[in-house]
C-alpha positions as CSV (number, residue, x, y, z in Angstrom):
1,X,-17.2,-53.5,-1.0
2,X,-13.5,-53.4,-1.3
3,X,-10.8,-55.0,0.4
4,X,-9.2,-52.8,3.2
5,X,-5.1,-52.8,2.6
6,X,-2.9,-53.9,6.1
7,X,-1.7,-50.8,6.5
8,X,-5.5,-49.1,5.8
9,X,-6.3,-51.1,9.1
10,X,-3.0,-50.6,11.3
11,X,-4.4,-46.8,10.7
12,X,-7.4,-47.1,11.3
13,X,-6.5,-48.8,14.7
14,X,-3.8,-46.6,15.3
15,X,-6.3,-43.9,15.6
16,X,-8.9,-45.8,17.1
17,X,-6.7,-46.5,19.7
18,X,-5.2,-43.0,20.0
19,X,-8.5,-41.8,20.3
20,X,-9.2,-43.9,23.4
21,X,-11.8,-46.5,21.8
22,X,-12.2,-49.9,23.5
23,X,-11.2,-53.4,21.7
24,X,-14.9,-53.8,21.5
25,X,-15.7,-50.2,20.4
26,X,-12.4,-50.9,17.5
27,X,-13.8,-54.8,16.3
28,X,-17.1,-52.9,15.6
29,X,-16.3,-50.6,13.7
30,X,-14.1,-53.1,11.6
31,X,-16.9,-55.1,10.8
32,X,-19.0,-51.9,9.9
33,X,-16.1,-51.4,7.6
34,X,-16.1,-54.9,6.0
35,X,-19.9,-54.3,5.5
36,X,-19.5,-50.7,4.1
37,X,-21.6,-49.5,6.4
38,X,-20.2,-45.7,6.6
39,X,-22.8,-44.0,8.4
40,X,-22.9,-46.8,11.1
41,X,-19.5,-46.1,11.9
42,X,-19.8,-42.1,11.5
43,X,-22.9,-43.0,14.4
44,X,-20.5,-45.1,16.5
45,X,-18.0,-42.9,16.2
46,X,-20.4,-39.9,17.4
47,X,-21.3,-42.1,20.3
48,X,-17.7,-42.1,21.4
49,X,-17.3,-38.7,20.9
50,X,-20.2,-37.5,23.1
51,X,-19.1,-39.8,25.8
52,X,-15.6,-38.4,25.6
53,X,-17.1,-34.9,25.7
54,X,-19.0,-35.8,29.1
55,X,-16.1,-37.1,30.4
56,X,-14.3,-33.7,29.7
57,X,-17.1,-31.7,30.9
58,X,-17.0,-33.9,34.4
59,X,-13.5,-33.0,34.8
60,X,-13.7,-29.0,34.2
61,X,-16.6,-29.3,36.4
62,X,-14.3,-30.8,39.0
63,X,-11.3,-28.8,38.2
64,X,-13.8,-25.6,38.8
65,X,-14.7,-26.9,42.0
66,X,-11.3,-27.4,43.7
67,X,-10.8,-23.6,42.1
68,X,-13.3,-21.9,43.7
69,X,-12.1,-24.0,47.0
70,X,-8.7,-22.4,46.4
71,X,-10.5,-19.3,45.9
72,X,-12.9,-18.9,48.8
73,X,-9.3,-20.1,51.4
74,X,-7.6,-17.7,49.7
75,X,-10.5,-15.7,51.0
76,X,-10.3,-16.3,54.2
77,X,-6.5,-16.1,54.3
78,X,-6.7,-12.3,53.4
C-alpha cells in the first residue's frame, strides 16, 4: 500500500467534491484508499452515481410534466 502524495488527495477531494459527494461519502472513500481497497471504492463510487442518476431522472420527469402543462394551456389557448 503506498502513501497517497498531498496533492494526490487535494484531487481526489477536489473531484469528490465537484462531483457532489458528502463529507461522509469523501472520508470513506479515503479510508478505502489508505486500505487499497479499489473495488470498494469503484462500488461506492457506483452507489453515488446511481443515486445521482435518480435524482436526474426525477427532475426530467418533472421538467416533462410542467411541459406537457404548458402544452395542454397552450391547447386550450388556441
Amino acid at each position: 500500500m503506498k502513501a497517497i502524495t498531498e496533492d494526490r488527495a487535494f484531487r481526489l477531494e477536489r473531484n469528490l467534491t465537484d462531483a457532489g459527494c458528502s463529507r461522509e461519502l469523501i472520508e470513506q472513500f479515503f479510508q478505502l484508499e489508505q486500505r487499497g481497497c479499489r473495488c470498494r471504492q469503484y462500488r461506492l463510487l457506483a452507489r453515488h452515481k446511481a443515486a445521482l442518476l435518480e435524482a436526474l431522472h426525477q427532475l426530467e420527469y418533472q421538467i416533462d410534466c410542467l411541459d406537457h402543462l404548458v402544452y395542454i394551456l397552450h391547447k386550450e389557448d388556441a
